[in-house]
N, C-alpha and C positions, 0 to 999 in steps of 0.2 A: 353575214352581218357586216356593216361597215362603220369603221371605225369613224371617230367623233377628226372631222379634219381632215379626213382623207382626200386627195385631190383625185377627182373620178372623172376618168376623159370620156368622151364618145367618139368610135372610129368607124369609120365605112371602110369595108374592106370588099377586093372584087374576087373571086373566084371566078378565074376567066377561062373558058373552056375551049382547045382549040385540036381541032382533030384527033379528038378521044387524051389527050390532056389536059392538064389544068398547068396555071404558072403558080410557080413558088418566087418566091423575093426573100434573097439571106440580107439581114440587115448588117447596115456596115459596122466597122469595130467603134467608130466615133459615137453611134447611138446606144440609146439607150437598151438594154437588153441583148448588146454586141452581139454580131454572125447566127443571132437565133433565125431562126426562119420562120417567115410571116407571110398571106395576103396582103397582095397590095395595096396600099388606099391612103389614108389618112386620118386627122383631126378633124371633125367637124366643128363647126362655124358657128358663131351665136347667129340665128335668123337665117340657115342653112340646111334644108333637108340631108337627111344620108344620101340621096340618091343626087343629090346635084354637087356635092363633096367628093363622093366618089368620082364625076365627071371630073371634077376638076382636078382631084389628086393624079387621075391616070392620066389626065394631058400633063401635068406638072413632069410628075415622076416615068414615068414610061414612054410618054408622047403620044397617046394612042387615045382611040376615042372606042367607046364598047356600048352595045346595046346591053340593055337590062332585062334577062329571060323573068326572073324571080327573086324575090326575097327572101330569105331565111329569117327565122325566127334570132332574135338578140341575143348574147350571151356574155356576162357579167363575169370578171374574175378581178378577184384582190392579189395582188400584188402586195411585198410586205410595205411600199411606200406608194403608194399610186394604184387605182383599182381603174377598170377600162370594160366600156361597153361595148362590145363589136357588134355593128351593124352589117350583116353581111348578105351580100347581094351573086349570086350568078351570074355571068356574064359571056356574052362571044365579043369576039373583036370583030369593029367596024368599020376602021381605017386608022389611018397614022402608022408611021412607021415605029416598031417598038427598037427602044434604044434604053438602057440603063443610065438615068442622069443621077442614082441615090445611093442604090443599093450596093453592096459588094458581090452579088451572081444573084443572078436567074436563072433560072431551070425547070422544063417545059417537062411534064412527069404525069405517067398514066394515074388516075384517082386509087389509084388498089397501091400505090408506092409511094401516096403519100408519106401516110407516119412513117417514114424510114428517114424523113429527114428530122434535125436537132429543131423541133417549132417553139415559138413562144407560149407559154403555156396558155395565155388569152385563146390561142386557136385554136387549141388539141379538142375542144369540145365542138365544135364550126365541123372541123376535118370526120371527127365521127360521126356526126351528123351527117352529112355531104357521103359519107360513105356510102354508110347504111342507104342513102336514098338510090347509089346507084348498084347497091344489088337485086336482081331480079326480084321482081315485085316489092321492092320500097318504095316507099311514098312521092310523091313528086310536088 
């Protein structure tokens, strides 16, 4: 349920997949939700698909350009001041050089080691999903 006021962002965030890992991004201590760990991606745009926001976040923030395997299904969480929609997308890398221009670490981690890291709670739902899909015979 959400509250009467609440400011509700929409995020695209990329699950980038890169020789049987995926990237993590700890966010810095300036932002919001400090050294939590998140996908990367960003704010969507008024008059901007998820999937051309995510293009642009990861050249912003990473420098990299990624193809799009899949979309994952939305996932909604409230926060006690701010609620946030994650659009979340799969992805390999396509080119660009990846470089940290935001975050405070990156770190490149097999999908079975995710949740061991401190994630933002917006994700922990994204990550279990994303699991489950990559144990034998889950869904794709």
């Amino acid at each position: 349920m959400k509250p009467e006021g609440l400011h509700h962002l929409q995020v695209a965030c990329a699950i980038i997949e890169d020789k049987g890992q995926v990237l993590a991004a700890q966010r810095s201590a300036a932002m919001s939700l400090p050294l939590k760990w998140e996908f990367p991606g960003g704010k969507i745009r008024v008059d901007e698909t998820p999937s051309a926001c995510l293009h642009r976040e990861l050249a912003e923030e990473l420098g990299v350009r990624v193809d799009i395997l899949r979309a994952m299904p939305p996932s909604t969480h409230h926060y006690p001041n701010f609620a946030v929609t994650l659009h979340p997308f799969v992805c390999t890398l396509a080119g660009g050089e990846l470089r940290n221009n935001e975050h405070a670490a990156l770190r490149w981690l097999p999908p079975d080691e995710l949740p061991t890291l401190d994630w933002a709670e917006a994700d922990l739902p994204i990550i279990a999903a994303y699991c489950r899909e990559q144990q034998p015979g889950g869904p794709v």
